[in-house]
N, CA, C and O atoms as a GROMACS GRO file, in nm:
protein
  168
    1UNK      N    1  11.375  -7.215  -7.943
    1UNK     CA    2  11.363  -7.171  -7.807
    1UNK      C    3  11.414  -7.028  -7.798
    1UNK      O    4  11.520  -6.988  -7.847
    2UNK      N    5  11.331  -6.959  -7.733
    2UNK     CA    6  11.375  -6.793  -7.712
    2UNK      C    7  11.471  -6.773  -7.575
    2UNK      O    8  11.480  -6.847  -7.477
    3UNK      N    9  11.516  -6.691  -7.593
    3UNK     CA   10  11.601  -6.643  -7.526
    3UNK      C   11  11.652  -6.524  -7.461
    3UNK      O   12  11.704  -6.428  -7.518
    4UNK      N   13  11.634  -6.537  -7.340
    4UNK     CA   14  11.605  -6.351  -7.284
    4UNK      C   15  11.736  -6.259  -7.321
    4UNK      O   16  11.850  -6.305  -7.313
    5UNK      N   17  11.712  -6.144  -7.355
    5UNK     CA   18  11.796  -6.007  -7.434
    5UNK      C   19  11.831  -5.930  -7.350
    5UNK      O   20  11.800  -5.929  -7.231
    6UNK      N   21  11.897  -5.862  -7.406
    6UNK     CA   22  11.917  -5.704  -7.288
    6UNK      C   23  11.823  -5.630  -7.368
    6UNK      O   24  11.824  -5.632  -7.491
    7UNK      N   25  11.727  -5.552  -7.285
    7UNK     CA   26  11.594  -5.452  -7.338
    7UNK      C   27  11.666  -5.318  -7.190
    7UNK      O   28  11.704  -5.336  -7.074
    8UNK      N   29  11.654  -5.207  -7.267
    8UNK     CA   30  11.634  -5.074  -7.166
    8UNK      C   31  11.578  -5.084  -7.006
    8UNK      O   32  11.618  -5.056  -6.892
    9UNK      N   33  11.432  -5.158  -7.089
    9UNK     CA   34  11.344  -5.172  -6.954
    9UNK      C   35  11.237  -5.276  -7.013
    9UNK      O   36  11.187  -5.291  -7.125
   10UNK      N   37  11.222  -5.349  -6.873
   10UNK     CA   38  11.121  -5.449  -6.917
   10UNK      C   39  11.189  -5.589  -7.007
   10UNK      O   40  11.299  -5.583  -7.062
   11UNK      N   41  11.132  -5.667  -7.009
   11UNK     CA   42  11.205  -5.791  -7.048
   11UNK      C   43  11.178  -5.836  -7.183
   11UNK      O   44  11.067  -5.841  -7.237
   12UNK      N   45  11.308  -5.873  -7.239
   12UNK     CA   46  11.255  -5.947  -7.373
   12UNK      C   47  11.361  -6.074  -7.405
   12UNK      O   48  11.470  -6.116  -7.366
   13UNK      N   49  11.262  -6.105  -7.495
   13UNK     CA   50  11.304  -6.247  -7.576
   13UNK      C   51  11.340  -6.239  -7.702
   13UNK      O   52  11.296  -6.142  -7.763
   14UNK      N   53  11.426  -6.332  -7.774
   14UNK     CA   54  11.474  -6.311  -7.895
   14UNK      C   55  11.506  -6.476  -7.931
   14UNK      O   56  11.565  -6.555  -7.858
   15UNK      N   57  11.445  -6.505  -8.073
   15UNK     CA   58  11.497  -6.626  -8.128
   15UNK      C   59  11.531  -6.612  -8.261
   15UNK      O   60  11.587  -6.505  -8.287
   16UNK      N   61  11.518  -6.674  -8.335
   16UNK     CA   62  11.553  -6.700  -8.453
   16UNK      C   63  11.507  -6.597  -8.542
   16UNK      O   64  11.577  -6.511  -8.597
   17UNK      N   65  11.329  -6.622  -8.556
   17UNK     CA   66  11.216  -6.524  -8.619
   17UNK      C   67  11.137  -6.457  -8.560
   17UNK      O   68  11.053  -6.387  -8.618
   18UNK      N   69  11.149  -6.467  -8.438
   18UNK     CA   70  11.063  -6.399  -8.369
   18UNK      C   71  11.154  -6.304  -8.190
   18UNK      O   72  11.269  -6.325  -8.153
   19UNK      N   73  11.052  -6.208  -8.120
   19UNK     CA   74  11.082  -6.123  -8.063
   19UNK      C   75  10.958  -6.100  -7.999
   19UNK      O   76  10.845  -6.074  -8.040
   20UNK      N   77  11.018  -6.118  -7.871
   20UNK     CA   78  10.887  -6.064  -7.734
   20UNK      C   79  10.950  -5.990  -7.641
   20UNK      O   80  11.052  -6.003  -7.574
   21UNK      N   81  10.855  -5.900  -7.653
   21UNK     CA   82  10.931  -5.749  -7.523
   21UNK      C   83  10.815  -5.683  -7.436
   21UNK      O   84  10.729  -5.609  -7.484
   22UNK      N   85  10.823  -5.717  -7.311
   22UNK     CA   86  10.664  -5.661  -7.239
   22UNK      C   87  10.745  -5.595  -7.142
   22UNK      O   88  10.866  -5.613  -7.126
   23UNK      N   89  10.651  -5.498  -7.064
   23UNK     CA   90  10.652  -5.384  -6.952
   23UNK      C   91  10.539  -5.315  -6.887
   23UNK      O   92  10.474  -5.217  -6.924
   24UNK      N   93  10.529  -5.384  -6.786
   24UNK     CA   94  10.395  -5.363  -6.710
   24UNK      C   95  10.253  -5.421  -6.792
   24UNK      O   96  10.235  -5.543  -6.795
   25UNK      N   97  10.159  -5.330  -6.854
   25UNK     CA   98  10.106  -5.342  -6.919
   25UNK      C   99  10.095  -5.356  -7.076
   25UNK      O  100   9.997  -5.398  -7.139
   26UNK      N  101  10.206  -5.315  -7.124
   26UNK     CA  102  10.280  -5.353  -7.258
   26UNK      C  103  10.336  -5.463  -7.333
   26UNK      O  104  10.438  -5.507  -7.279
   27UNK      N  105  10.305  -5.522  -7.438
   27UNK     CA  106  10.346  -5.654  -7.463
   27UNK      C  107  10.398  -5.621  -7.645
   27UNK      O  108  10.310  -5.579  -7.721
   28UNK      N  109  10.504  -5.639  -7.686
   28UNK     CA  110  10.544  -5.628  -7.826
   28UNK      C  111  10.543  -5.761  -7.869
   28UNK      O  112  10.558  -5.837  -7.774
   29UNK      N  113  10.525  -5.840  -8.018
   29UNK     CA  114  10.578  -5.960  -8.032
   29UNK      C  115  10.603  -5.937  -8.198
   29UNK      O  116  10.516  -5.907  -8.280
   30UNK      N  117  10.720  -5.955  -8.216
   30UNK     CA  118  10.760  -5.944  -8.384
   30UNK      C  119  10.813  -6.070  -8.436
   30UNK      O  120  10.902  -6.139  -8.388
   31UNK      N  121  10.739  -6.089  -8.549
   31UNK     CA  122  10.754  -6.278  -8.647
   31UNK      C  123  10.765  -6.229  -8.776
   31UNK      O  124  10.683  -6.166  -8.843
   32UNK      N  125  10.843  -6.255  -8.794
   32UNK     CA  126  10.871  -6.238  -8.987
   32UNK      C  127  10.837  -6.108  -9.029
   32UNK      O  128  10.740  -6.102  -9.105
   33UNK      N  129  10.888  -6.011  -9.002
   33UNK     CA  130  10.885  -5.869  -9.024
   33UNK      C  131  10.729  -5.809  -8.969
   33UNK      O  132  10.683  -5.696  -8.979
   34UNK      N  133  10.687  -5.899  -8.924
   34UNK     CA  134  10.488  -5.800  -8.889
   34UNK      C  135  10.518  -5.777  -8.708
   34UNK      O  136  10.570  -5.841  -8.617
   35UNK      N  137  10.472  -5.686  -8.720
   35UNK     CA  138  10.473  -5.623  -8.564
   35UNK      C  139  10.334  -5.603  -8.482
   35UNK      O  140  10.243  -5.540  -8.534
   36UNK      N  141  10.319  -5.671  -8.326
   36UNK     CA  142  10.219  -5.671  -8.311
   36UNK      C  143  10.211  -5.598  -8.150
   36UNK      O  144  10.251  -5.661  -8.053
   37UNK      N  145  10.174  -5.504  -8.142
   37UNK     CA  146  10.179  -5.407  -8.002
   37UNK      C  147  10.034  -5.446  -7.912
   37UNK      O  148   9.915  -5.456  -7.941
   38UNK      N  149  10.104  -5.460  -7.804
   38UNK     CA  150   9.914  -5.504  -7.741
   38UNK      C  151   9.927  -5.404  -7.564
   38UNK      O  152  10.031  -5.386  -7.502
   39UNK      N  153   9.825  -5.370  -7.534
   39UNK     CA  154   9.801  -5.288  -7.392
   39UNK      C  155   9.725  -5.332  -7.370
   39UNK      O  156   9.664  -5.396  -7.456
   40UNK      N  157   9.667  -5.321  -7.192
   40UNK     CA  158   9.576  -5.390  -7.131
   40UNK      C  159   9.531  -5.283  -7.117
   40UNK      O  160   9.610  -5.190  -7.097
   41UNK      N  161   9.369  -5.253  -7.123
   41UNK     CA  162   9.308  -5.152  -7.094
   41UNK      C  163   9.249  -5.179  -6.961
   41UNK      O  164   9.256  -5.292  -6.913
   42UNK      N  165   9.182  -5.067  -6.889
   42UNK     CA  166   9.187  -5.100  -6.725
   42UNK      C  167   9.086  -5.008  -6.740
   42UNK      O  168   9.022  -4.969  -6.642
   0.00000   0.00000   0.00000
């Protein structure tokens, strides 16, 4: 189960192996060292 972090700005999660951090249109999610950045295009 994840668990919300202190992030600058915007909210994130943190568990064991993994890491989710979004802001507005921004979404990060990191699992076993691979990093995956995603934006909503408009």
């Amino acid at each position: 189960m994840a668990k919300q972090a202190m992030a600058a700005s915007g909210a994130r999660y943190v568990a064991k192996d993994i890491e989710f951090w979004n802001k507005g249109d921004d979404a990060m999610v990191q699992w076993r060292g691979e990093k995956l950045n995603c934006t909503i295009k408009k």
